[in-house]
Structures are given as structure tokens and as C-alpha cells.
N, C-alpha and C positions, 0 to 999 in steps of 0.2 A: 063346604070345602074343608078336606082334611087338612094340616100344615104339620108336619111330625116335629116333635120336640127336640130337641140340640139337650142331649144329655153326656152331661163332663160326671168323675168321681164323687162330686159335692153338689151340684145343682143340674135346676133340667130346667127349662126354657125356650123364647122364643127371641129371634134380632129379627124384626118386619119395618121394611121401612117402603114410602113412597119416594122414589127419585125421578128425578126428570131437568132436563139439559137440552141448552140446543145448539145448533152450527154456528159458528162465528161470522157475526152480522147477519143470524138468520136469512140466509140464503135458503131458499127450498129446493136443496141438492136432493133430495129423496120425494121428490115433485113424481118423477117416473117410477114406478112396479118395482123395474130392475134393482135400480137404486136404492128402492124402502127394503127388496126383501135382503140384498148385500147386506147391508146396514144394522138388521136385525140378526142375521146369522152373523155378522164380525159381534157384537152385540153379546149374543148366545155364547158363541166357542170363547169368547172372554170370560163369560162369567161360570161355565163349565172348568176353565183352566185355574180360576181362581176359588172353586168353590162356595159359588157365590147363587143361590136357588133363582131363579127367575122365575116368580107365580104368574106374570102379566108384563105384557111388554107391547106398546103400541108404539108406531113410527110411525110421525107426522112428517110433511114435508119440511120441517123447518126445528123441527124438535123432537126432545123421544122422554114418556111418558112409563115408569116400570113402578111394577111391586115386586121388593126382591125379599128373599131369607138370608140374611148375610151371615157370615161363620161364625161364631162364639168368639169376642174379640177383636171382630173388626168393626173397625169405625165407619160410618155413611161415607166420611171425608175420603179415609182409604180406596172405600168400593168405588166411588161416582172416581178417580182417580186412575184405580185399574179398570175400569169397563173405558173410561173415553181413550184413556190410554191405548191401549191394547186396539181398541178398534176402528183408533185413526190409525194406526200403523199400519195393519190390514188393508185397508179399504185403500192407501195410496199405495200399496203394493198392486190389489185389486187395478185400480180405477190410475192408471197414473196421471191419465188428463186432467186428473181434480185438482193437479199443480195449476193448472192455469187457472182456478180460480182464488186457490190456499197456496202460493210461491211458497210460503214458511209453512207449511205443512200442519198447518192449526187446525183441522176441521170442528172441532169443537170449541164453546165460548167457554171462559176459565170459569166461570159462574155456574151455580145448579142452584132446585131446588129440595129438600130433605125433611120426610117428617114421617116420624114412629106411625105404626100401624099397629093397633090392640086388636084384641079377639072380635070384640065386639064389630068394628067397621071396617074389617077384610072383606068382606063381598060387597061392600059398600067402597071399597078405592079399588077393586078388580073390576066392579062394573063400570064406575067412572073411568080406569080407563083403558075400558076396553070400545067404552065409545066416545073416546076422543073424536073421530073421523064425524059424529053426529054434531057432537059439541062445537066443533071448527069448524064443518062445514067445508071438509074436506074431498075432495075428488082426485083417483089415482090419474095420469097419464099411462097410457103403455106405450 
């Protein structure tokens, strides 16, 4: 897997991190197709809007699993920030019956997890997780 370099006037590099979060009181709202691929596209068009590379992105029912390239300068804390951000807004714009489950409009837990990705074990956390669904032990609904 290629990953192009983030070159500024003075340096060239790479921001690779693993993220991963889940819904508040892990509910497995994204249990049904519909719901995972919504979730994935609010997910996506967030992190197209913020410049933020999405390498791998899996949607469990109850949580969501990425390798991202974040922009020269931003922080994990920023990105995991504007991606939950951004695509709970969506998704109750989307979905408004998810009030009945989120009345405060939380869908996401305030919590994540975040850790650097080097050269060396990028296809080693894209494979991991890209099979979460084996790992879990997960099954779609349609």
C-alpha cells in the first residue's frame, strides 16, 4: 500500500493514526446494513470535508474501527472530534428517530481510542481492521 507524503516548505512526512469509538452506551444502532453503510458515508463526507485521508474504516454494530492520514497539524484529539462531530449531526438530520433512542443528541461515547501507525505495521492495522466483523463475530441484519 502506497500512502503519499504530506510535504510543507521544510519537511515531508507522514500523520497515520488508528482511531476507533463507539455509540453511547454502546447501543448497536448500526446492527442493520442501512444503518452501518449511513454511518460510514456521514463518517466519509466528514472526513473529505475536513481533509482528513480515510485508509480503512470498518462499522461494527456498536463501534467504528479506522486508519486515517490526518493533515499536517492536526491532532488525533481534533480529528476523532470532527469525524463524531460532524457525523452525529448528519445521521439525526438523516435518521430522526435516533432521538428516541439519543433525546440529547449524543450518538457517540466522549471516549476513543488513538495510536500512531508507522510504516512498518500499516498493512498490519488495515488488515486488522478490516476484519473486525471476523474478530467480533459480527453478523449484518438487513
Amino acid at each position: 500500500m502506497q500512502i503519499d507524503l504530506a510535504r510543507s516548505s521544510h519537511s515531508v512526512g507522514r500523520n497515520l493514526w488508528t482511531l476507533e469509538w463507539c455509540t453511547k452506551y454502546r447501543y448497536g444502532m448500526m446492527r442493520k446494513l442501512g444503518n452501518r453503510n449511513l454511518v460510514a458515508a456521514c463518517i466519509r463526507q466528514a472526513a473529505h470535508r475536513h481533509g482528513i485521508g480515510l485508509i480503512e474504516l470498518a462499522v461494527l454494530p456498536d463501534h467504528i474501527h479506522t486508519v486515517a492520514s490526518l493533515p499536517r497539524g492536526m491532532t488525533e484529539d481534533e480529528a476523532v472530534r470532527l469525524l463524531k462531530g460532524a457525523s452525529s449531526r448528519k445521521l439525526f438530520q438523516v435518521k430522526e428517530h435516533f432521538t428516541l433512542r439519543y433525546p440529547r443528541r449524543h450518538f457517540w461515547s466522549r471516549g476513543y481510542y488513538a495510536h500512531t501507525v508507522g510504516v512498518t505495521d500499516l498493512q498490519t492495522q488495515i488488515d486488522y481492521v478490516r476484519n473486525q466483523d471476523i474478530h467480533h463475530g459480527t453478523f449484518l441484519l438487513t
